[in-house]
Biopython code that builds the backbone (N, CA, C, O; Angstrom):
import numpy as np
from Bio.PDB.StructureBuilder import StructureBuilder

atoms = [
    (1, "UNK", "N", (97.975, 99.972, 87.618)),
    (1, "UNK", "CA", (98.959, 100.771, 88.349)),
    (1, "UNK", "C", (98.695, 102.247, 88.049)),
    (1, "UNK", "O", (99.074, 102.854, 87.048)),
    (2, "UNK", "N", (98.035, 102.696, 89.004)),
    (2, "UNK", "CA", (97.459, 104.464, 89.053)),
    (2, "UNK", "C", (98.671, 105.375, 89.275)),
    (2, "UNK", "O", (98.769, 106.598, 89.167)),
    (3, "UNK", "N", (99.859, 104.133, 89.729)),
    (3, "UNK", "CA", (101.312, 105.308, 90.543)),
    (3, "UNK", "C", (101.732, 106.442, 88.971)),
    (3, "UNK", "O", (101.632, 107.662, 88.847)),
    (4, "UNK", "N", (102.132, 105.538, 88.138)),
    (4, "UNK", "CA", (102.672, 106.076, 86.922)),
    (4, "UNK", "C", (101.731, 107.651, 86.718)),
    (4, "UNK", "O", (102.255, 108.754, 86.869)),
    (5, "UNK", "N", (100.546, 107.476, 86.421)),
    (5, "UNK", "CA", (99.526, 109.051, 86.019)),
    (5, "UNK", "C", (100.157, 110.013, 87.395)),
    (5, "UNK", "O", (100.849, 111.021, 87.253)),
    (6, "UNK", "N", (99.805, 109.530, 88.478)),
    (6, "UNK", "CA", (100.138, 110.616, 89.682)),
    (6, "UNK", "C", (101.547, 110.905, 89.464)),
    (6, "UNK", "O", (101.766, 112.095, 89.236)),
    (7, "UNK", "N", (102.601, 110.109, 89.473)),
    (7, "UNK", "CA", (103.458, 110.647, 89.385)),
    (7, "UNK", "C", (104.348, 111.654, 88.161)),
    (7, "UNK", "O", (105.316, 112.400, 88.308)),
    (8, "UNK", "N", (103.539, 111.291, 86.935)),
    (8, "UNK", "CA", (103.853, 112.042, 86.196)),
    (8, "UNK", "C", (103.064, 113.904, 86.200)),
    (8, "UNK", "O", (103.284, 114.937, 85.568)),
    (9, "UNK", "N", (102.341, 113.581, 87.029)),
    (9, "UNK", "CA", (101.369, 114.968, 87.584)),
    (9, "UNK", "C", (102.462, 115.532, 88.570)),
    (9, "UNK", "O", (102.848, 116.697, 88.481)),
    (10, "UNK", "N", (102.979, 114.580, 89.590)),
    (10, "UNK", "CA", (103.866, 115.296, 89.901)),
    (10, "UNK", "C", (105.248, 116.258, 89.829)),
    (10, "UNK", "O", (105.685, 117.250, 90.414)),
    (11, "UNK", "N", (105.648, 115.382, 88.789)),
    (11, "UNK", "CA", (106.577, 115.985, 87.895)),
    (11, "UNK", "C", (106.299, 117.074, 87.542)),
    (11, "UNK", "O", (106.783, 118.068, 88.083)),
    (12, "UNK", "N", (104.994, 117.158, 86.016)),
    (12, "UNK", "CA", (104.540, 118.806, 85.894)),
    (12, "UNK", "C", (104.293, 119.424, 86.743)),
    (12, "UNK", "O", (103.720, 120.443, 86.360)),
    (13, "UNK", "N", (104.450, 119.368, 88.117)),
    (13, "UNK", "CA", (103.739, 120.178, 89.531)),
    (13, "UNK", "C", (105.451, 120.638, 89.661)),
    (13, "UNK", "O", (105.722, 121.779, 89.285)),
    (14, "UNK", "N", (106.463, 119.855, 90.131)),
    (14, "UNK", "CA", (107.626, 120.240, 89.855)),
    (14, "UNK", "C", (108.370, 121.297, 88.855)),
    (14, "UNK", "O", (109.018, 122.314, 89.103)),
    (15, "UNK", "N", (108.007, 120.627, 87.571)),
    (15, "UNK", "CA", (108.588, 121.097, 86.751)),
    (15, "UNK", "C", (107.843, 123.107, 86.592)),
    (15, "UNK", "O", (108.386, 123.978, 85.912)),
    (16, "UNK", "N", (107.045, 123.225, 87.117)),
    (16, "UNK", "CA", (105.759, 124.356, 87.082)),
    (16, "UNK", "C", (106.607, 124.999, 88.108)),
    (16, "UNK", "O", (107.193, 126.020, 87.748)),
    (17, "UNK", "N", (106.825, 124.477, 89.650)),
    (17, "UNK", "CA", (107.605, 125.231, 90.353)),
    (17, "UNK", "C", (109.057, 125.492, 89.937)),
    (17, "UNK", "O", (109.618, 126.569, 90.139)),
    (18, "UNK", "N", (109.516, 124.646, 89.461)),
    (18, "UNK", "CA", (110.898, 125.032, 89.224)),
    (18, "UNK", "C", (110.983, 126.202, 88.011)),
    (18, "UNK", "O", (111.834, 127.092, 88.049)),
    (19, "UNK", "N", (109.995, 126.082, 86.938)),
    (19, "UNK", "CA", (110.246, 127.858, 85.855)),
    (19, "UNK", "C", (109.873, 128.895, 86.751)),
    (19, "UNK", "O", (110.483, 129.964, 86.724)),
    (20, "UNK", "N", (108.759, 128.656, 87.693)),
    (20, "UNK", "CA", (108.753, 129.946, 87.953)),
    (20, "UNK", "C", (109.344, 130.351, 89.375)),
    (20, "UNK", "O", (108.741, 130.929, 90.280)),
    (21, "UNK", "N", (110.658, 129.915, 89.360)),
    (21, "UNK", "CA", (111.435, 129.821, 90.897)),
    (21, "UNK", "C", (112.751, 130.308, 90.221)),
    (21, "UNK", "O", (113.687, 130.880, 90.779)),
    (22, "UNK", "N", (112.635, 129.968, 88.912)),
    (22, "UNK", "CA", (114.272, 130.370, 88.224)),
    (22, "UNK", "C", (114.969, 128.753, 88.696)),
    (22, "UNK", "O", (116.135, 128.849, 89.078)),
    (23, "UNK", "N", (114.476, 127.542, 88.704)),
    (23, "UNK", "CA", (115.499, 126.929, 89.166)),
    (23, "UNK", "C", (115.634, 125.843, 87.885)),
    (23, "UNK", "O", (114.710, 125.400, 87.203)),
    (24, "UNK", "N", (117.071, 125.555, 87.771)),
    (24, "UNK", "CA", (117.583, 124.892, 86.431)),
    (24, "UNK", "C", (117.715, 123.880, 86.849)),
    (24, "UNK", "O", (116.979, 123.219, 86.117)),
    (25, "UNK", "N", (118.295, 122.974, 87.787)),
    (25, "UNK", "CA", (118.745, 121.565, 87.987)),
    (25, "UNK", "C", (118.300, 121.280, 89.080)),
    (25, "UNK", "O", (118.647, 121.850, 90.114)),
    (26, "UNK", "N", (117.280, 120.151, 89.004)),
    (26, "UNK", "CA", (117.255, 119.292, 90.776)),
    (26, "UNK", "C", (118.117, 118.821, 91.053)),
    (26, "UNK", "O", (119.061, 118.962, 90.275)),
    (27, "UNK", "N", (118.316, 118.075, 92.163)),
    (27, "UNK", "CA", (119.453, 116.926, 92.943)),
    (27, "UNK", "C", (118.299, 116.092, 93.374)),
    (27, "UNK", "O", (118.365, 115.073, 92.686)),
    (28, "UNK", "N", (117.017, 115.999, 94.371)),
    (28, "UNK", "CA", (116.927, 115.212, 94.593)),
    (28, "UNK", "C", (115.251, 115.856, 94.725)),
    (28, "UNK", "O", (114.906, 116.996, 95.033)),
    (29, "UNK", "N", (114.450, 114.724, 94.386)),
    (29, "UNK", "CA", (113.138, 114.842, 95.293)),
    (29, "UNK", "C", (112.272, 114.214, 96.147)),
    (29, "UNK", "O", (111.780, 113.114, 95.899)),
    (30, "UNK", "N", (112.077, 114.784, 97.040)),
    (30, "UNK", "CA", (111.650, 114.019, 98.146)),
    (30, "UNK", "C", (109.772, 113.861, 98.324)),
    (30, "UNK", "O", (109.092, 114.840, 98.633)),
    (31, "UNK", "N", (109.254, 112.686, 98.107)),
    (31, "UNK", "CA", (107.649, 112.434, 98.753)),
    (31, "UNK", "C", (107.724, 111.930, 99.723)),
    (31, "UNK", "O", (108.750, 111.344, 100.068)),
    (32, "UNK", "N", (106.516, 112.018, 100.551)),
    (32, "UNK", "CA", (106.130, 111.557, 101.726)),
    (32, "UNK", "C", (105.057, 110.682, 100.771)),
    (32, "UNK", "O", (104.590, 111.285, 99.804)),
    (33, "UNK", "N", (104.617, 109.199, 101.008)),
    (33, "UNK", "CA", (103.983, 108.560, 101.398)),
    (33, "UNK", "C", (102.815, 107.958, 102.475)),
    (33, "UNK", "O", (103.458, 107.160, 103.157)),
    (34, "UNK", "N", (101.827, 107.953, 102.816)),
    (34, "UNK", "CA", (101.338, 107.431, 103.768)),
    (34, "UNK", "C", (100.982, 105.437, 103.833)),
    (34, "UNK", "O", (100.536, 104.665, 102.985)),
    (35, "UNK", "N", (101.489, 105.226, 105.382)),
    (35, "UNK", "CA", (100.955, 103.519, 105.188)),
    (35, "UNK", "C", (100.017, 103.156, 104.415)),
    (35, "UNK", "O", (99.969, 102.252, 103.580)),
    (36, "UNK", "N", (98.743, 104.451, 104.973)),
    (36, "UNK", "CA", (97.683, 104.231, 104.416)),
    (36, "UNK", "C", (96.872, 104.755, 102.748)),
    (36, "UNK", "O", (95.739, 104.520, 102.329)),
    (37, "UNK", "N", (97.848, 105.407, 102.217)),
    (37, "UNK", "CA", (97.775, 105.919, 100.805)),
    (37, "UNK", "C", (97.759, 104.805, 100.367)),
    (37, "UNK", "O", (98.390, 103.790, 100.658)),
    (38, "UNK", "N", (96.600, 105.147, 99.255)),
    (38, "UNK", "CA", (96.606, 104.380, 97.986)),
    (38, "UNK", "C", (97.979, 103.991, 97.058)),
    (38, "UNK", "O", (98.048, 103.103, 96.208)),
    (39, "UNK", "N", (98.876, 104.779, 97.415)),
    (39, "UNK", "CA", (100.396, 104.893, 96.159)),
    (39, "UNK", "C", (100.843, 103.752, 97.217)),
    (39, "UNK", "O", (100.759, 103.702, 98.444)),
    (40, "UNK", "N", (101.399, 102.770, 96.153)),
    (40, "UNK", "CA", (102.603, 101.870, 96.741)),
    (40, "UNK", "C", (103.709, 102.656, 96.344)),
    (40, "UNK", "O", (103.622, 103.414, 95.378)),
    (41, "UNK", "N", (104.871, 102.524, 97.093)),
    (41, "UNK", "CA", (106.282, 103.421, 96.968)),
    (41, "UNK", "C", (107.101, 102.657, 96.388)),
    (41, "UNK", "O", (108.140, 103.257, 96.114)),
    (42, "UNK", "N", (107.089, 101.058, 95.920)),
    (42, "UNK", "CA", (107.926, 100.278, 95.134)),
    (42, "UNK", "C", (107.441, 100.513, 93.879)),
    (42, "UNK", "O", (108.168, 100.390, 92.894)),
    (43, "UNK", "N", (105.816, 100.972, 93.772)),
    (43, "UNK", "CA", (105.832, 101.146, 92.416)),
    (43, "UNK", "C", (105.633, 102.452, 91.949)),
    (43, "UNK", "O", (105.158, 102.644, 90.830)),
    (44, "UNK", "N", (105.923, 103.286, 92.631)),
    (44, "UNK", "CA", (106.342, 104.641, 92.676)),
    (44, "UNK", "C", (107.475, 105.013, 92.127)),
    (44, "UNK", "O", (107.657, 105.956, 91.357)),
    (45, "UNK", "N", (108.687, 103.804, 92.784)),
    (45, "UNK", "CA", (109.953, 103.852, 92.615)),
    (45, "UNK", "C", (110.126, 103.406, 91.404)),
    (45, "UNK", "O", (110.758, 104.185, 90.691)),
    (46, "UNK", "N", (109.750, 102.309, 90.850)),
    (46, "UNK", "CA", (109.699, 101.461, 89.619)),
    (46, "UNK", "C", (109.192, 102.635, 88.079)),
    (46, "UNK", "O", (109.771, 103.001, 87.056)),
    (47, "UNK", "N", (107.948, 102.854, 88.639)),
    (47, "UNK", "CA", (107.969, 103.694, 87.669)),
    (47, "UNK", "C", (108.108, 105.115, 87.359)),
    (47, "UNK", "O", (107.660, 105.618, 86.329)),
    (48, "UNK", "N", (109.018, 106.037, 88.679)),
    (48, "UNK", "CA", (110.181, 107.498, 88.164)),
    (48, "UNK", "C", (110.676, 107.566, 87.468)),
    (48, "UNK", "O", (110.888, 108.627, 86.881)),
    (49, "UNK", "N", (111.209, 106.272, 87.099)),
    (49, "UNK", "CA", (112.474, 106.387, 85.879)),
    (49, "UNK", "C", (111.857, 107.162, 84.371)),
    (49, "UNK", "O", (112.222, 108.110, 83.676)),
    (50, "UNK", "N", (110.353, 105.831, 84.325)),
    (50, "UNK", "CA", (109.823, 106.470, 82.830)),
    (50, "UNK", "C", (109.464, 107.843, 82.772)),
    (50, "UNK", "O", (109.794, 108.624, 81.880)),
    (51, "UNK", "N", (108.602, 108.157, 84.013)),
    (51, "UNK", "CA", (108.013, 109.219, 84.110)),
    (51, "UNK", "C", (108.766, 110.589, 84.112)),
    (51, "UNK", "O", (108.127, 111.544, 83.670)),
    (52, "UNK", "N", (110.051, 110.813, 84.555)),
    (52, "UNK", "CA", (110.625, 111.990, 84.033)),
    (52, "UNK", "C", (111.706, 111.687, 82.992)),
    (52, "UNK", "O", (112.575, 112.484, 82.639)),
    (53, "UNK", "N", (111.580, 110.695, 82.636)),
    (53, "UNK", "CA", (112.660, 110.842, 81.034)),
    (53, "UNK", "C", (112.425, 111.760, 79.869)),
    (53, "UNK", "O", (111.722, 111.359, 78.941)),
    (54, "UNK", "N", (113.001, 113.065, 79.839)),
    (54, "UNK", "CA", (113.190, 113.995, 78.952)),
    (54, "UNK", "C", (112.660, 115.286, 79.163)),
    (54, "UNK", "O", (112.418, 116.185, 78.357)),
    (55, "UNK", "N", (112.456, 115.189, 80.961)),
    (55, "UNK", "CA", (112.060, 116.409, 81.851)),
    (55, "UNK", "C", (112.988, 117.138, 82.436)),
    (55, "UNK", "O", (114.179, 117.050, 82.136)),
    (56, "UNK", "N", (112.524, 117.925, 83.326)),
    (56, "UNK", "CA", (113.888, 118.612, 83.861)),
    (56, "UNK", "C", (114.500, 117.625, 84.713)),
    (56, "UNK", "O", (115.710, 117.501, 84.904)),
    (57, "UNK", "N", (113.437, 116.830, 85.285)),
    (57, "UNK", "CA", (114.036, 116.005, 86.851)),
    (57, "UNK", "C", (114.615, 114.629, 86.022)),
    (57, "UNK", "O", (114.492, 113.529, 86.562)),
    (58, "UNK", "N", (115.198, 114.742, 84.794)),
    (58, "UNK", "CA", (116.047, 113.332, 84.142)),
    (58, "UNK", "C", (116.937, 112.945, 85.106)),
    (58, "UNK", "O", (116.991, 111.730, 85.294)),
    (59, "UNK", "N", (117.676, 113.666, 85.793)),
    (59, "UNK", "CA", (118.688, 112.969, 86.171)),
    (59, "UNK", "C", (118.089, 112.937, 87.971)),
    (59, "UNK", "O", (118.866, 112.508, 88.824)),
    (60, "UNK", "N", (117.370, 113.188, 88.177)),
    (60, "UNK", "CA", (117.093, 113.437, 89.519)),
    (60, "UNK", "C", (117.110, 112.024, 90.413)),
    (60, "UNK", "O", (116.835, 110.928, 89.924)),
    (61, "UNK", "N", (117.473, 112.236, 91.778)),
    (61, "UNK", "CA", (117.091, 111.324, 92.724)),
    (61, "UNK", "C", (115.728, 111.114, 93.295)),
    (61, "UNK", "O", (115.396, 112.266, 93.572)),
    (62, "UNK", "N", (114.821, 110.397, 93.608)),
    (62, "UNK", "CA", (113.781, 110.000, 93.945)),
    (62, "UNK", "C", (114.136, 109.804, 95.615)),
    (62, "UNK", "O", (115.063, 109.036, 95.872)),
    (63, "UNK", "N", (113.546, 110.363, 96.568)),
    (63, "UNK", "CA", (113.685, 109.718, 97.934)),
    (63, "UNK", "C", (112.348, 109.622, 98.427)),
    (63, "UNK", "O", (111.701, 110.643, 98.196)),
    (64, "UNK", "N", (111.896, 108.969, 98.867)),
    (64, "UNK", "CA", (110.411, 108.305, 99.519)),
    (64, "UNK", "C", (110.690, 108.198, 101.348)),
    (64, "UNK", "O", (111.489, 107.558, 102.031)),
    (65, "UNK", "N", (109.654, 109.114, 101.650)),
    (65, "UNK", "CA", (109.639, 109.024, 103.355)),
    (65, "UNK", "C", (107.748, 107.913, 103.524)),
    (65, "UNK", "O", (106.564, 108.011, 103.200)),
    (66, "UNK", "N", (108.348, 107.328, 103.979)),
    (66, "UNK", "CA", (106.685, 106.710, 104.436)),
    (66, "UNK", "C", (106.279, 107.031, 106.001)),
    (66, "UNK", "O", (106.975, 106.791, 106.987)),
    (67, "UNK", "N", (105.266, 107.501, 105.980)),
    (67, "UNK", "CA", (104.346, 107.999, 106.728)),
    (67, "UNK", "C", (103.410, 106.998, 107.698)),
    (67, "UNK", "O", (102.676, 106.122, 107.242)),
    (68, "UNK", "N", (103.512, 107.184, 108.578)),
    (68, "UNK", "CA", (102.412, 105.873, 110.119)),
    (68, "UNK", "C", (101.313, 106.193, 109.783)),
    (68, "UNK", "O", (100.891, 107.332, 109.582)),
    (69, "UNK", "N", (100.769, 105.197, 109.698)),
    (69, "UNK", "CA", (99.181, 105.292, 109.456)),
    (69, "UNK", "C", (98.797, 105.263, 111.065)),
    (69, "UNK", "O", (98.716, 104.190, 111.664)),
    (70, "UNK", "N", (98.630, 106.200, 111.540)),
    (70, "UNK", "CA", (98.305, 106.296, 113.057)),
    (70, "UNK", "C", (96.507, 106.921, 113.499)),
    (70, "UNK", "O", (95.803, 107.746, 112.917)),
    (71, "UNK", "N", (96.331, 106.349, 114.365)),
    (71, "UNK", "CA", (94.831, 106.543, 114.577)),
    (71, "UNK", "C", (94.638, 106.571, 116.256)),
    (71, "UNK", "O", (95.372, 105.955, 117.028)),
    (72, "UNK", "N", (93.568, 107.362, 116.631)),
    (72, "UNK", "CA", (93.305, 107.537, 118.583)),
    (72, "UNK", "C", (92.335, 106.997, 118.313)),
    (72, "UNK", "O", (91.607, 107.120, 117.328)),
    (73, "UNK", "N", (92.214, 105.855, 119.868)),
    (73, "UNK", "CA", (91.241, 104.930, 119.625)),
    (73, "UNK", "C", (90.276, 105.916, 120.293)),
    (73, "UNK", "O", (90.819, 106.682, 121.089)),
    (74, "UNK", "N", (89.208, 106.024, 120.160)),
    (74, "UNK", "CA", (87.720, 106.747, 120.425)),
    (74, "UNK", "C", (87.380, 106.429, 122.262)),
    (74, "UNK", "O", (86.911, 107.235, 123.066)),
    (75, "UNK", "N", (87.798, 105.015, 122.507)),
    (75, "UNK", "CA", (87.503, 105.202, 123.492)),
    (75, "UNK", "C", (88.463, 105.435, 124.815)),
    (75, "UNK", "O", (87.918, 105.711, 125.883)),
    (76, "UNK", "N", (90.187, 105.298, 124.714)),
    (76, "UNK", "CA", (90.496, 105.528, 125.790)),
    (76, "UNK", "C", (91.904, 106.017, 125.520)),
    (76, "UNK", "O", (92.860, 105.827, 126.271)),
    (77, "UNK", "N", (91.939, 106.930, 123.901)),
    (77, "UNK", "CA", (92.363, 108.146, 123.687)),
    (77, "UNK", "C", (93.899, 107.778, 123.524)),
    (77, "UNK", "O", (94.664, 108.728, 123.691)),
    (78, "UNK", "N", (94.430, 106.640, 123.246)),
    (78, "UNK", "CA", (95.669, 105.952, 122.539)),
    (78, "UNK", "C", (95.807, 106.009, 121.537)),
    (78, "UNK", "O", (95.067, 105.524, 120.681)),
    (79, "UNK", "N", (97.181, 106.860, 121.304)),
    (79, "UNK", "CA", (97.148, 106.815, 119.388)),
    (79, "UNK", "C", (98.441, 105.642, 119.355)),
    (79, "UNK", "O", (99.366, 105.348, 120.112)),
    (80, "UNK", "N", (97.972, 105.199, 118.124)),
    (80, "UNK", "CA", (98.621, 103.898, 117.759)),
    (80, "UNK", "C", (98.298, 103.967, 116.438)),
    (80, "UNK", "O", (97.388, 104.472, 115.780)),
    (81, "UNK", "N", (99.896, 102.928, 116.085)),
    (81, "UNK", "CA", (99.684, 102.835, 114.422)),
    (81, "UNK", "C", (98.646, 101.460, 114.088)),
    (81, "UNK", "O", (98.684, 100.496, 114.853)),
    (82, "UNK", "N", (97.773, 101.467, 112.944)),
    (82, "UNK", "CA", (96.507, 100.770, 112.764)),
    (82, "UNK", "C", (97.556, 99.891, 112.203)),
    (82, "UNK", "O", (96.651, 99.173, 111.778)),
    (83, "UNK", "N", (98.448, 99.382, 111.872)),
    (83, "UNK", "CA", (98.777, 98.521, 111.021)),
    (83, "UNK", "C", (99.810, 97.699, 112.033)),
    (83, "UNK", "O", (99.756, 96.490, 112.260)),
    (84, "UNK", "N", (100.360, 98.244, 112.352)),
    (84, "UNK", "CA", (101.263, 97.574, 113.767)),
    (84, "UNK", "C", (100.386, 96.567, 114.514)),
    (84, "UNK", "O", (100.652, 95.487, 115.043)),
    (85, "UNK", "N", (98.994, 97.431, 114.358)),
    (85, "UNK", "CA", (98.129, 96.615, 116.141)),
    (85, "UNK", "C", (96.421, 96.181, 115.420)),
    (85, "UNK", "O", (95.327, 96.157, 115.985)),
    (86, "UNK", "N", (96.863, 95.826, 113.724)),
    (86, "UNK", "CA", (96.108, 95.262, 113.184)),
    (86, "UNK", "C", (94.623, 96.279, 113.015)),
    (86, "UNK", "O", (93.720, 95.605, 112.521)),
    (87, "UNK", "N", (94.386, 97.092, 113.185)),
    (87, "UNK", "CA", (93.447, 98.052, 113.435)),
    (87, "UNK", "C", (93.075, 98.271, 114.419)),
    (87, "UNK", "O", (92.333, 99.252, 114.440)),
    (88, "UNK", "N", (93.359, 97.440, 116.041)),
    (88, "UNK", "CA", (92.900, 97.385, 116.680)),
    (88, "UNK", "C", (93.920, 98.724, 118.152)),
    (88, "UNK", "O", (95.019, 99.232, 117.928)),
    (89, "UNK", "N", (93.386, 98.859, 119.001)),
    (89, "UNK", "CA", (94.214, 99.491, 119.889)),
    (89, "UNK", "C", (94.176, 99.007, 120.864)),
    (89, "UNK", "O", (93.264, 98.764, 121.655)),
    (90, "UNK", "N", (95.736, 98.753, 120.843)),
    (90, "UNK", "CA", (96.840, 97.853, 121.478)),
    (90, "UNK", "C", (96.345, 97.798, 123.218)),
    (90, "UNK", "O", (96.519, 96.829, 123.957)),
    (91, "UNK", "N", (95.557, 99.396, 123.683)),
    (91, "UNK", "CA", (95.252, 99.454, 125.059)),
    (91, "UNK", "C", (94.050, 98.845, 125.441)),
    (91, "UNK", "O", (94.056, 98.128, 126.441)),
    (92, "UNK", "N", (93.055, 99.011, 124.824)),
    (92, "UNK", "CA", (91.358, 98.399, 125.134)),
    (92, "UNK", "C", (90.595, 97.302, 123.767)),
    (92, "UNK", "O", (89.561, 96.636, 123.702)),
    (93, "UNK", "N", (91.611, 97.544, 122.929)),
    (93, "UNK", "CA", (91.062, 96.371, 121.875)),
    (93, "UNK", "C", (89.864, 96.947, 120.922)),
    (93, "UNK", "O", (89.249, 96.163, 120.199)),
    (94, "UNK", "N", (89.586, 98.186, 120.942)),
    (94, "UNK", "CA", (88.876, 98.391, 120.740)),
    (94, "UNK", "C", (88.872, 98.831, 118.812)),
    (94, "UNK", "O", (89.883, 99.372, 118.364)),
    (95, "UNK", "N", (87.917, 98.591, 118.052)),
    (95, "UNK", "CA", (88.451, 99.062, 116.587)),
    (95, "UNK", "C", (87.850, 100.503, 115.785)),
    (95, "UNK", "O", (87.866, 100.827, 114.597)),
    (96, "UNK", "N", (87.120, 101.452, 117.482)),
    (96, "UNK", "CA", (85.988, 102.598, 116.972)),
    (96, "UNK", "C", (87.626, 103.647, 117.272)),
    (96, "UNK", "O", (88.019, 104.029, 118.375)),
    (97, "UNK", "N", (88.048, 103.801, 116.437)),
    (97, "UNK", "CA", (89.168, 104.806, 116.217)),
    (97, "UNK", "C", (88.801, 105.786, 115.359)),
    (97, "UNK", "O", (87.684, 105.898, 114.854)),
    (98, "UNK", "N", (90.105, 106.779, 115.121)),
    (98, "UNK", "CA", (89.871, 108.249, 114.216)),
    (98, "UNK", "C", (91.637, 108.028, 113.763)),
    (98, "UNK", "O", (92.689, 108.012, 114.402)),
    (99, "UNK", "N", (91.277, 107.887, 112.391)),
    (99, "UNK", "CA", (92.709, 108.093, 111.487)),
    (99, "UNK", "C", (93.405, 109.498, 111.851)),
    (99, "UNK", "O", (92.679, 110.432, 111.511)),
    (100, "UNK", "N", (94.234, 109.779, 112.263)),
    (100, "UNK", "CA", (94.722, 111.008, 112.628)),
    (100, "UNK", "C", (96.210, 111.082, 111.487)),
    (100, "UNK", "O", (96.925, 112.084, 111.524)),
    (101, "UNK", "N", (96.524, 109.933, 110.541)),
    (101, "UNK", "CA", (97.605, 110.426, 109.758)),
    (101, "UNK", "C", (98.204, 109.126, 108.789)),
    (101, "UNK", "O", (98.116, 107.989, 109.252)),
    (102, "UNK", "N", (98.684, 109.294, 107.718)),
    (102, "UNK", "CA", (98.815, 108.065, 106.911)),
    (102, "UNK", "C", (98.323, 107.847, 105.610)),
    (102, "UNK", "O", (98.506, 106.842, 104.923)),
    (103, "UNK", "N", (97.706, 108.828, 105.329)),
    (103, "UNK", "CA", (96.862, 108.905, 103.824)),
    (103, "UNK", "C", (97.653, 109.980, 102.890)),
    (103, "UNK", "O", (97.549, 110.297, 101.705)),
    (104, "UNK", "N", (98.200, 110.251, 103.592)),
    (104, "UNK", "CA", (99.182, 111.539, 102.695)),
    (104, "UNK", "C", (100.130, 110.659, 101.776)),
    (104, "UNK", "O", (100.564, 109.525, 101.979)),
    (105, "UNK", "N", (100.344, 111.620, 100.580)),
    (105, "UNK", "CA", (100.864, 111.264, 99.236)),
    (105, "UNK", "C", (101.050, 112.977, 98.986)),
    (105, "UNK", "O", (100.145, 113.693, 98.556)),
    (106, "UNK", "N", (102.297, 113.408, 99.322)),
    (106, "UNK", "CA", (102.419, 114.852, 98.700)),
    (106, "UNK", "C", (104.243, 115.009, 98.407)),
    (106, "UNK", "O", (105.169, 114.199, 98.448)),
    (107, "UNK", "N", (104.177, 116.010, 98.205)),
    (107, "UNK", "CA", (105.979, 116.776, 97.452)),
    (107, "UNK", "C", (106.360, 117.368, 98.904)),
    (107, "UNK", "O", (105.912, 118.441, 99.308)),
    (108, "UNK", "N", (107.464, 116.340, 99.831)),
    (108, "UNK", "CA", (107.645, 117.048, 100.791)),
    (108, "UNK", "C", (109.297, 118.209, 100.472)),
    (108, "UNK", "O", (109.753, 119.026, 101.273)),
    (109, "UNK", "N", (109.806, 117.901, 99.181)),
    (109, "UNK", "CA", (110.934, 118.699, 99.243)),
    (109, "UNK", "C", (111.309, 118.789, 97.833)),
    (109, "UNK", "O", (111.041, 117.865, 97.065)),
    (110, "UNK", "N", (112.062, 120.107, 97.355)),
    (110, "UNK", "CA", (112.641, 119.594, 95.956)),
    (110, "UNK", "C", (114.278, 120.530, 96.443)),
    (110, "UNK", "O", (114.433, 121.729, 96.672)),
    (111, "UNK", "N", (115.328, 119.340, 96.462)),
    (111, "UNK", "CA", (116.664, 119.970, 96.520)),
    (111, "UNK", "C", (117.422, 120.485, 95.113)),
    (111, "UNK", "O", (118.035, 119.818, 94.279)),
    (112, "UNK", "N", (117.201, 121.641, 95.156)),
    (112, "UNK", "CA", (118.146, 122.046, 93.956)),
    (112, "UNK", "C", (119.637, 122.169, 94.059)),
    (112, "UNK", "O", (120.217, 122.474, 95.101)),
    (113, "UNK", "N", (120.345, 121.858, 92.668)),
    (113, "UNK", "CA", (121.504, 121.698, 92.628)),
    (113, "UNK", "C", (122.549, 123.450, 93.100)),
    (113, "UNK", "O", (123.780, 123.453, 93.103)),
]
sb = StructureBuilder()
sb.init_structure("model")
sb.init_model(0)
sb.init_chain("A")
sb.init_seg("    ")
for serial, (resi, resn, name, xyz) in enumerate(atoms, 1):
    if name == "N":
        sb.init_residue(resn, " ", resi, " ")
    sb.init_atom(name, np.array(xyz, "f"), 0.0, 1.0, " ", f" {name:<3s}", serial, name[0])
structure = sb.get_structure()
């Protein structure tokens, strides 16, 4: 489980913006996920708890947005999600596509108190 290291990177990425922002207390933080990211978000979720215990974000909320792994098929220019339509696109069947979104794993928000 690789989630635990990243997410504790994220934290110090947090915790880095928040000294030099002046900000004392989160409320909540928000990632985006992609279908297609490597991070599972249950075990993302599972392991926040350890990962900021005795940080600034102790008491913080965790919120997870997941992201469409969406792709245009190459040949007749349909974007569709790859996982919905099995990799395939849903219009010509075809599987010569271009990932256009879904791999993202980033800090889409930090709500301060």
């Amino acid at each position: 489980m690789h989630e635990l290291g990243v997410v504790i990177e994220v934290i110090k990425t947090v915790e880095d913006f928040a000294k030099k922002n002046g900000v004392t207390k989160i409320d909540t933080l928000v990632l985006q996920i992609g279908e297609l990211s490597s991070m599972i978000p249950k075990y993302v979720e599972a392991c926040y708890p350890a990962a900021v215990d005795g940080t600034l974000l102790q008491e913080t909320k965790l919120k997870i947005e997941i992201m469409p792994g969406n792709a245009i098929c190459k040949n007749c220019n349909k974007v569709f999600n790859l996982i919905e339509n099995n990799n395939r696109c849903p219009r010509c069947g075809s599987q010569d596509r271009e990932i256009l979104s879904g791999k993202e794993f980033m800090i889409k928000e930090i709500i301060a108190c």
